[in-house]
MOPAC internal coordinates of N, CA, C and O (Angstrom, degrees):
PM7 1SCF
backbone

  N    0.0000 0     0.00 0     0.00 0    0    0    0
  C    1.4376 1     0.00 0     0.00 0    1    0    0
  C    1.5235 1   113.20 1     0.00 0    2    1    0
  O    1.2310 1   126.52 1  -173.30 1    3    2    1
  N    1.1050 1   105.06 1     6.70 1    3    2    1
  C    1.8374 1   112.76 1   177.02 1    5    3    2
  C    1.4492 1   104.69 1   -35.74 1    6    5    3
  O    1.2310 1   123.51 1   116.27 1    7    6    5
  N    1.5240 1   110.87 1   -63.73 1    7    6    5
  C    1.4625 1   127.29 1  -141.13 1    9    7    6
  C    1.7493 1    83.79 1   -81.15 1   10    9    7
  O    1.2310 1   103.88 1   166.45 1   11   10    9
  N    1.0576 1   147.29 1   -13.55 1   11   10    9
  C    1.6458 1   141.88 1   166.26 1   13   11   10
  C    1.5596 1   115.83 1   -69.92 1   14   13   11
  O    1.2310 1   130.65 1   123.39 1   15   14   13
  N    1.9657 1    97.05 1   -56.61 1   15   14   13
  C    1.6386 1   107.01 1  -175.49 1   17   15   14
  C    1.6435 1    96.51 1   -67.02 1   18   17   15
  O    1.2310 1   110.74 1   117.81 1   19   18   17
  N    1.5476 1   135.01 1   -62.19 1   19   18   17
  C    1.1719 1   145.18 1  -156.27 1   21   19   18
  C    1.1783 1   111.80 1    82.64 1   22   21   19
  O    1.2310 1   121.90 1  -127.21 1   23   22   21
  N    1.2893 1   113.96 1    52.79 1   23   22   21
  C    1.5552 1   127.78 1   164.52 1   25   23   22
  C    1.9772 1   114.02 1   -90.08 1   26   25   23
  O    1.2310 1   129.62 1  -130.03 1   27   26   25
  N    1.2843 1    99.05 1    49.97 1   27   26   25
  C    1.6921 1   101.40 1  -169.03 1   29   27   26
  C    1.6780 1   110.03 1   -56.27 1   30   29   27
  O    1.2310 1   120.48 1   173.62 1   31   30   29
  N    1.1989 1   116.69 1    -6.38 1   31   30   29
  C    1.5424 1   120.95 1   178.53 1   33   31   30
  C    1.4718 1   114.67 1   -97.27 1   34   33   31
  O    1.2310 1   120.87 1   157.19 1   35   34   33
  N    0.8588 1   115.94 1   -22.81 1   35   34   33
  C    1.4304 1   133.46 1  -172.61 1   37   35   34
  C    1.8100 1   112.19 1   -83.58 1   38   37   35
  O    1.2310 1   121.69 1   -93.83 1   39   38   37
  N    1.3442 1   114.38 1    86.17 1   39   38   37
  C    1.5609 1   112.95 1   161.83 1   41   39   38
  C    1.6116 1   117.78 1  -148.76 1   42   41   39
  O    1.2310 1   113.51 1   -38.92 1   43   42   41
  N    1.2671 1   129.88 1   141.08 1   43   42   41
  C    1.2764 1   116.05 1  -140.54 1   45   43   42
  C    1.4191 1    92.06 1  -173.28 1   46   45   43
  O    1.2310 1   114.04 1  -164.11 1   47   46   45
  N    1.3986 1   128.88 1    15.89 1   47   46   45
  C    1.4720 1   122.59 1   178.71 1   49   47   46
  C    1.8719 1    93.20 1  -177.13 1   50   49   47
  O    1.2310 1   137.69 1   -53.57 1   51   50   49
  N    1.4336 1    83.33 1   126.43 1   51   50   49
  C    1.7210 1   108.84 1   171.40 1   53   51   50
  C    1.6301 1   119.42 1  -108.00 1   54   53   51
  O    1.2310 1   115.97 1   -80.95 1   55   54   53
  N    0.9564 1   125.27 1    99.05 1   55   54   53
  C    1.1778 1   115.37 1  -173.24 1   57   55   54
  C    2.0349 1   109.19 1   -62.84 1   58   57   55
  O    1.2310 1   123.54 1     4.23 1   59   58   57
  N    1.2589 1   110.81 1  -175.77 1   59   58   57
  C    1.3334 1    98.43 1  -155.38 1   61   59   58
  C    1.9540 1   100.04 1  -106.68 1   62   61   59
  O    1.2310 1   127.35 1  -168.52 1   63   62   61
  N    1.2542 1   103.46 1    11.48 1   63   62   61
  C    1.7055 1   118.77 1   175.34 1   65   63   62
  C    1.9204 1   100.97 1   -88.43 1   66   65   63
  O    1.2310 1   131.40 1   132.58 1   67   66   65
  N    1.4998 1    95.60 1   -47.42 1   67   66   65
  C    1.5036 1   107.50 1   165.59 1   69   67   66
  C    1.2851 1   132.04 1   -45.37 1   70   69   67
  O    1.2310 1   129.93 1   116.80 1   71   70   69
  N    1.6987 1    98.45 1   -63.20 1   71   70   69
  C    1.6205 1   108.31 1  -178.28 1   73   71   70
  C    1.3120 1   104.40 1   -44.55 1   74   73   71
  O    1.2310 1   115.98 1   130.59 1   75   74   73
  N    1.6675 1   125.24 1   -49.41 1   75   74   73
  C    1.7229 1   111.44 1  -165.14 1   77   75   74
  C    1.2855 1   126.93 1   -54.71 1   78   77   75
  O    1.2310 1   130.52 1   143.23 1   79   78   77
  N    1.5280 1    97.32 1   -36.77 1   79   78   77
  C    1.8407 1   123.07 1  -174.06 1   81   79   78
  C    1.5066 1    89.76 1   -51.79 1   82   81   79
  O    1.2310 1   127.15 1   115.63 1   83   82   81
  N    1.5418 1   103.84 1   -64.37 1   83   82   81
  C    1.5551 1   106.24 1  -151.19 1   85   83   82
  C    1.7245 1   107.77 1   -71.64 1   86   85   83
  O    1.2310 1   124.16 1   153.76 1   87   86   85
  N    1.6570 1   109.62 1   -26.24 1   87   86   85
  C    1.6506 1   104.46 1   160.47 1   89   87   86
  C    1.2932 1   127.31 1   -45.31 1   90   89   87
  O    1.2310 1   124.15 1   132.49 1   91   90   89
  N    1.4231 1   109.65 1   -47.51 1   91   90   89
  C    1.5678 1   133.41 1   165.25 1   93   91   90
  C    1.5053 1   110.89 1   -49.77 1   94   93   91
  O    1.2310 1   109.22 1    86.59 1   95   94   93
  N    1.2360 1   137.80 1   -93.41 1   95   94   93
  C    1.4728 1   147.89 1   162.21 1   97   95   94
  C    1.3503 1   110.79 1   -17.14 1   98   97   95
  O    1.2310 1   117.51 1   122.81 1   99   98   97
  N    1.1827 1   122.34 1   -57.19 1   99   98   97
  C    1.3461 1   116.93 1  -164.10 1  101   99   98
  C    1.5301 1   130.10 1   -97.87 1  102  101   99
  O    1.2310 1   126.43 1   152.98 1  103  102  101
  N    1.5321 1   105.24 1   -27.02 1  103  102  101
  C    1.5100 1   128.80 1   167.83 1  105  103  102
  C    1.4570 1   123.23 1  -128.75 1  106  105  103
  O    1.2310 1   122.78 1  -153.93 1  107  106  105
  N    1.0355 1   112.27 1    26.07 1  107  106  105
  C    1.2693 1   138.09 1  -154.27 1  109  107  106
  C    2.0197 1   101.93 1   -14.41 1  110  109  107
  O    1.2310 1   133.80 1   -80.71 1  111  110  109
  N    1.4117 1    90.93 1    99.29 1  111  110  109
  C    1.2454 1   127.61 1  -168.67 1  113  111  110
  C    1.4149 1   114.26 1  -127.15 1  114  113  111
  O    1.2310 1   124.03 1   -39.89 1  115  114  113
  N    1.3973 1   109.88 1   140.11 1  115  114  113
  C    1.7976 1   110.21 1  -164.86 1  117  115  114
  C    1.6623 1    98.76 1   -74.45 1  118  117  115
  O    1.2310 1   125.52 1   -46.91 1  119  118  117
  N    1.3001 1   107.00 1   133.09 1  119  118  117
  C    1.3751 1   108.52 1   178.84 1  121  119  118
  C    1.5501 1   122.85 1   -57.42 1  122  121  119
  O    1.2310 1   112.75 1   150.10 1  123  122  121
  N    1.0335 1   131.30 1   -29.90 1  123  122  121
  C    1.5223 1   149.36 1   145.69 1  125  123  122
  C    1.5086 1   112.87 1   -17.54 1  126  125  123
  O    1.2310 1   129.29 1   133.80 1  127  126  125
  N    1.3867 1    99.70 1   -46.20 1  127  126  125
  C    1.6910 1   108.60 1  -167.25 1  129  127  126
  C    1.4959 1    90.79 1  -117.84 1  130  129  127
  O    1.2310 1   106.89 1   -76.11 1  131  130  129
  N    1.3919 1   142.00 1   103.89 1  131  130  129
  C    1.2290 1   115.02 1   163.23 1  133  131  130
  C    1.5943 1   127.34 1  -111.65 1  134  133  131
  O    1.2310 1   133.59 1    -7.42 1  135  134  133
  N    1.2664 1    91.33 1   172.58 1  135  134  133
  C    2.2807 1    87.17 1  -179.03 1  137  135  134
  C    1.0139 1    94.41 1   -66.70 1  138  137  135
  O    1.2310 1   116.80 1   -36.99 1  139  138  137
  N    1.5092 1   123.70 1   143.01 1  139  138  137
  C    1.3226 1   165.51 1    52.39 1  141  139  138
  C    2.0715 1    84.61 1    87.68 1  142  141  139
  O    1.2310 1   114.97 1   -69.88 1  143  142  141
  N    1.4340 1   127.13 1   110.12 1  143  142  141
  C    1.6942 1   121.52 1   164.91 1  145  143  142
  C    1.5039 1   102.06 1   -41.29 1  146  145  143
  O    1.2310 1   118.76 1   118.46 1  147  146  145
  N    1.4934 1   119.97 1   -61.54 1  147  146  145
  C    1.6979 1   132.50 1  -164.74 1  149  147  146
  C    1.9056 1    98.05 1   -53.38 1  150  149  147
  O    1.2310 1   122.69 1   149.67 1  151  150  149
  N    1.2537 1   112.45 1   -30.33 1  151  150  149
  C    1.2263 1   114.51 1   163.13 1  153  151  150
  C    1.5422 1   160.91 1   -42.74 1  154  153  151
  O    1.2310 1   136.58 1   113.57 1  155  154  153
  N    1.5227 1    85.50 1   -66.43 1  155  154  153
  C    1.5146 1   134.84 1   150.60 1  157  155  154
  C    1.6219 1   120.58 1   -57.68 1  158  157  155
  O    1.2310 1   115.04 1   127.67 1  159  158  157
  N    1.5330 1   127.01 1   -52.33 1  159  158  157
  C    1.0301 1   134.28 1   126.37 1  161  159  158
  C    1.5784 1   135.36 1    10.52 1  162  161  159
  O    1.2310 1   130.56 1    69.00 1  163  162  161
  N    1.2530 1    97.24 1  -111.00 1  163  162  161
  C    1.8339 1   134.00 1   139.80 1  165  163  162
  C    1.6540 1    93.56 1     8.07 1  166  165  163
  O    1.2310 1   123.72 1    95.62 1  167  166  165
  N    1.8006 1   110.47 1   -84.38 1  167  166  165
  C    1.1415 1   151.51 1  -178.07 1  169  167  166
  C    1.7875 1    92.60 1   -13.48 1  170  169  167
  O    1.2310 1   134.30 1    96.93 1  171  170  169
  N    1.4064 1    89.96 1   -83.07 1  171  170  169
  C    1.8931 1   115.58 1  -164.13 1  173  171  170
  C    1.5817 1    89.19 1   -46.80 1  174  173  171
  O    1.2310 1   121.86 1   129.92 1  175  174  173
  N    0.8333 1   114.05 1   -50.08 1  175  174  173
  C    1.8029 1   115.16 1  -149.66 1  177  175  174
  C    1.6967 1    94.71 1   -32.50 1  178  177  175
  O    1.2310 1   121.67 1   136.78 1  179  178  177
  N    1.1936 1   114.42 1   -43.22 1  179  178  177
  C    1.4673 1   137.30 1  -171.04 1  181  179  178
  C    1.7504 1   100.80 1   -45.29 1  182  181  179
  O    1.2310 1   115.41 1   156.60 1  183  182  181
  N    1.3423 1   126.32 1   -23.40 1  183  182  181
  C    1.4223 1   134.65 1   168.15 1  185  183  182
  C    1.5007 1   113.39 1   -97.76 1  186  185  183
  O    1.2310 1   132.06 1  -152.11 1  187  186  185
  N    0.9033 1    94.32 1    27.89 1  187  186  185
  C    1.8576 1    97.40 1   163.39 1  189  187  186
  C    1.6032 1   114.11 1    42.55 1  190  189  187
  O    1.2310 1   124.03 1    27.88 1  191  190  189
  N    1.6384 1   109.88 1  -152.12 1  191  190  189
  C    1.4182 1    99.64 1   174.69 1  193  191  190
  C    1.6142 1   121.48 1   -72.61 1  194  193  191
  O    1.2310 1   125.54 1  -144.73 1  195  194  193
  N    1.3070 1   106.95 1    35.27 1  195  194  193
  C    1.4409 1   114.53 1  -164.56 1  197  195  194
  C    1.4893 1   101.46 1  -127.55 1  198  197  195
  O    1.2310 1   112.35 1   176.67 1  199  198  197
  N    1.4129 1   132.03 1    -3.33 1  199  198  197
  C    1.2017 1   123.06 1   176.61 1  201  199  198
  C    1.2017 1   130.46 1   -47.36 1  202  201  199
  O    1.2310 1   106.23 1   137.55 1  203  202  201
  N    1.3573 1   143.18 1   -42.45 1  203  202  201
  C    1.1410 1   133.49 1  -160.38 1  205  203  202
  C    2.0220 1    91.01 1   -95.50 1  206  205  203
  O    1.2310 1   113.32 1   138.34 1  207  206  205
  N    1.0152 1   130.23 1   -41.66 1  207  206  205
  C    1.8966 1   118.66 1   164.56 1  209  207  206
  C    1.3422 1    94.41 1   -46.40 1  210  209  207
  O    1.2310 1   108.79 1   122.05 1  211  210  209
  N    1.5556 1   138.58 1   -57.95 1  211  210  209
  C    0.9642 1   107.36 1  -163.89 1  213  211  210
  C    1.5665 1   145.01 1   -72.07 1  214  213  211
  O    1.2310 1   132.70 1   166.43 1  215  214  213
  N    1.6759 1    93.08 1   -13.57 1  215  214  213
  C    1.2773 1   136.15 1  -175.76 1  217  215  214
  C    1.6178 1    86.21 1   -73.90 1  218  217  215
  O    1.2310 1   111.26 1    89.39 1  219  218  217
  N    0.8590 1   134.05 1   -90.61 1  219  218  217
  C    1.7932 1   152.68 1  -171.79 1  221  219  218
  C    1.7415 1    90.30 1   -33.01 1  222  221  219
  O    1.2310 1   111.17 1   119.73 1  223  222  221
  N    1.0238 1   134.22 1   -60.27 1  223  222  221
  C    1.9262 1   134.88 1  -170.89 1  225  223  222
  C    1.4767 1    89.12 1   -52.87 1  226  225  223
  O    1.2310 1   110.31 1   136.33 1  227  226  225
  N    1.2197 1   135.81 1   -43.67 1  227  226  225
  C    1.6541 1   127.42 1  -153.70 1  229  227  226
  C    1.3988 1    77.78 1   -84.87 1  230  229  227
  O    1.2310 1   103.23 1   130.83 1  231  230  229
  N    1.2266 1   148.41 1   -49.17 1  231  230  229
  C    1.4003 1   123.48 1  -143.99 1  233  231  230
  C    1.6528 1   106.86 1  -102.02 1  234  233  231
  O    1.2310 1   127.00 1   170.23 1  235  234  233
  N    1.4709 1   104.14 1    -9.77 1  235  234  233
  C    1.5319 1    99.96 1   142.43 1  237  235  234
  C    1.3945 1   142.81 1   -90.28 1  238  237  235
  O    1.2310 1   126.06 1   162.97 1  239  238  237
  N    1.1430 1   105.96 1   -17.03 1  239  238  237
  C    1.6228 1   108.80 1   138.40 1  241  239  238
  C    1.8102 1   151.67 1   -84.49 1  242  241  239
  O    1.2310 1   134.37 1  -179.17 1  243  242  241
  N    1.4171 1    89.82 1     0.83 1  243  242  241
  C    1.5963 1   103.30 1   150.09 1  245  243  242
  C    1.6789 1   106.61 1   -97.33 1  246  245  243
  O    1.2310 1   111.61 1   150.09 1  247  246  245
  N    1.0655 1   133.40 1   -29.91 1  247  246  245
  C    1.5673 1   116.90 1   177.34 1  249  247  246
  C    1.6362 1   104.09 1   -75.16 1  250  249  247
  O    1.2310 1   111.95 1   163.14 1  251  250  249
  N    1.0227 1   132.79 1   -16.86 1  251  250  249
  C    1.7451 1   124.72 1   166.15 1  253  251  250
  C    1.1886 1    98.03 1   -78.71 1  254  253  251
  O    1.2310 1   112.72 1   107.32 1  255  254  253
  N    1.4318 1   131.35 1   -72.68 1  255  254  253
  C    1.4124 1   115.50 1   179.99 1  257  255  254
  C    1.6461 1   124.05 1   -25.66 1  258  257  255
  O    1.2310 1   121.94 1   131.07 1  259  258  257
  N    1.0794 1   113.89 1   -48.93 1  259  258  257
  C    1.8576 1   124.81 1  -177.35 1  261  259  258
  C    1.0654 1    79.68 1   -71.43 1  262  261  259
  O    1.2310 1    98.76 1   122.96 1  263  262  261
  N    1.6639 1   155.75 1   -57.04 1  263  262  261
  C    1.5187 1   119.71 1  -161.47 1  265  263  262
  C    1.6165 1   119.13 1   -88.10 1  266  265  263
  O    1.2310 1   130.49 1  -167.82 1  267  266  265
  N    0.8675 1    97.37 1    12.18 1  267  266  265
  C    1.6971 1   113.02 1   159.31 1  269  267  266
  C    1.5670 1   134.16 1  -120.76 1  270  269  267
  O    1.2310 1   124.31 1   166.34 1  271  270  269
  N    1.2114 1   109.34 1   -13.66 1  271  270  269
  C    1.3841 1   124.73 1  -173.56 1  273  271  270
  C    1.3672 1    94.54 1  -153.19 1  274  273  271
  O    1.2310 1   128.32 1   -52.83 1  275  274  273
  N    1.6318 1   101.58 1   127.17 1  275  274  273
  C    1.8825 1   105.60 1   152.28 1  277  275  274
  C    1.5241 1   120.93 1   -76.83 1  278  277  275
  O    1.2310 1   134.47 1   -54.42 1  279  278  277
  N    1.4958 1    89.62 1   125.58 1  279  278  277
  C    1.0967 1    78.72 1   175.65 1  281  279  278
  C    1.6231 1   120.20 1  -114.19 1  282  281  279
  O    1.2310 1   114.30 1   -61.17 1  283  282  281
  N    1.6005 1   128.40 1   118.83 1  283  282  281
  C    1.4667 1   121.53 1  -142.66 1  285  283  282
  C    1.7470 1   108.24 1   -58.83 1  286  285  283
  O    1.2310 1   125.50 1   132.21 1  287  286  285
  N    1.2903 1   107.03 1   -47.79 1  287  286  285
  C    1.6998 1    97.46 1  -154.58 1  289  287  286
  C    1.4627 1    88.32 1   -82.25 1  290  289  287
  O    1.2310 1   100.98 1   154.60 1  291  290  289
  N    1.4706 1   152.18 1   -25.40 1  291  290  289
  C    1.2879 1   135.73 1   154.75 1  293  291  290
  C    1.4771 1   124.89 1   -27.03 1  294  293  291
  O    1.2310 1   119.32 1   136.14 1  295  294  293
  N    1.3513 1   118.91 1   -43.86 1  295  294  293
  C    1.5080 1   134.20 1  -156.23 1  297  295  294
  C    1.5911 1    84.63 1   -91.06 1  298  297  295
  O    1.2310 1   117.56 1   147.18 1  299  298  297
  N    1.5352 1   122.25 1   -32.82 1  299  298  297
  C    1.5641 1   100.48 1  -174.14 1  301  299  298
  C    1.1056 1   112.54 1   -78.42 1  302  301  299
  O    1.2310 1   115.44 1   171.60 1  303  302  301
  N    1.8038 1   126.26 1    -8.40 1  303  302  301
  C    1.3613 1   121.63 1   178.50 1  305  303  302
  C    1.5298 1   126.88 1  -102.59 1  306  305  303
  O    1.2310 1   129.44 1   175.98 1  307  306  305
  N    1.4416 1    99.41 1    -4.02 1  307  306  305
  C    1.0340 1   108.70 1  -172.76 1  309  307  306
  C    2.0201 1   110.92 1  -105.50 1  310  309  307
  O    1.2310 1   128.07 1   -26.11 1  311  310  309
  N    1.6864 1   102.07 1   153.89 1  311  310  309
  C    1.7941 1    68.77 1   171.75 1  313  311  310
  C    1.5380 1    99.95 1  -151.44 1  314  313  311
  O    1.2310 1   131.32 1   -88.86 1  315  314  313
  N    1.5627 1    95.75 1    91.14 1  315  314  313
  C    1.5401 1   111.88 1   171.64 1  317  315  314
  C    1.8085 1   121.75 1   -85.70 1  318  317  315
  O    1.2310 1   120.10 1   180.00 1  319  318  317

């Protein structure tokens, strides 16, 4: 509900469906094994008070990508 309240600074918990994606995306790391939450974390800080918008733009631009392109290790984590 970020993108309603507009708390774009505010993120502080990855759930563990997340962590893989973002192991994948960001360190491109086998989802099986993923980086470390305190990691991932860490990571964002790098988007200032803008982390979690910026966080939210990547994951709307990997869901257009998947509707135009398969993308394989997505489809194994996902289950539409």
């Amino acid at each position: 509900l970020f993108d309603v309240f507009h708390h774009w600074d505010f993120f502080d918990h990855i759930s563990p469906w997340e962590q893989k994606i973002y192991s994948k995306l960001f360190f491109d790391r086998d989802p099986e094994n993923p980086v470390p939450v305190e990691k991932l974390l860490k990571h964002f800080e790098r988007f200032g008070a803008f982390k979690q918008l910026a966080v939210h733009y990547l994951w709307e631009d990997l869901w257009w990508k998947r509707k135009n392109e398969s993308i394989p290790w997505m489809e194994k984590l996902i289950r539409i």
